[in-house]
C-alpha angles and dihedrals in degrees: 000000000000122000101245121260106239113234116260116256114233114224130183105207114185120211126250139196116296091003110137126190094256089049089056097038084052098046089056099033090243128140110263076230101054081054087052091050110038088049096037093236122171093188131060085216123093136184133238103261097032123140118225124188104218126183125228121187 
């Protein structure tokens, strides 16, 4: 029998000056792309202030 997944943890991260995705993707071992998808982003630029949803698991 498979060991269980455990369920993903939900974050908000709000931007700050001079963050960048990669920066935040890289902070909370996540894909630059995940970040994309799980806050519908068609730019890999963000604002300071910004909220971002990111996935922990």
């Amino acid at each position: 029998m498979p060991a269980a997944v455990p369920a993903a943890v939900q974050l908000v991260h709000e931007v700050q000056a001079g963050e960048t995705l990669a920066s935040i993707a890289a902070a909370y071992k996540v894909s630059v792309r995940d970040l994309l998808t799980w806050n519908r982003l068609s730019s890999n630029v963000v604002k300071a202030g910004t909220r971002l949803i990111v996935y922990l698991q």
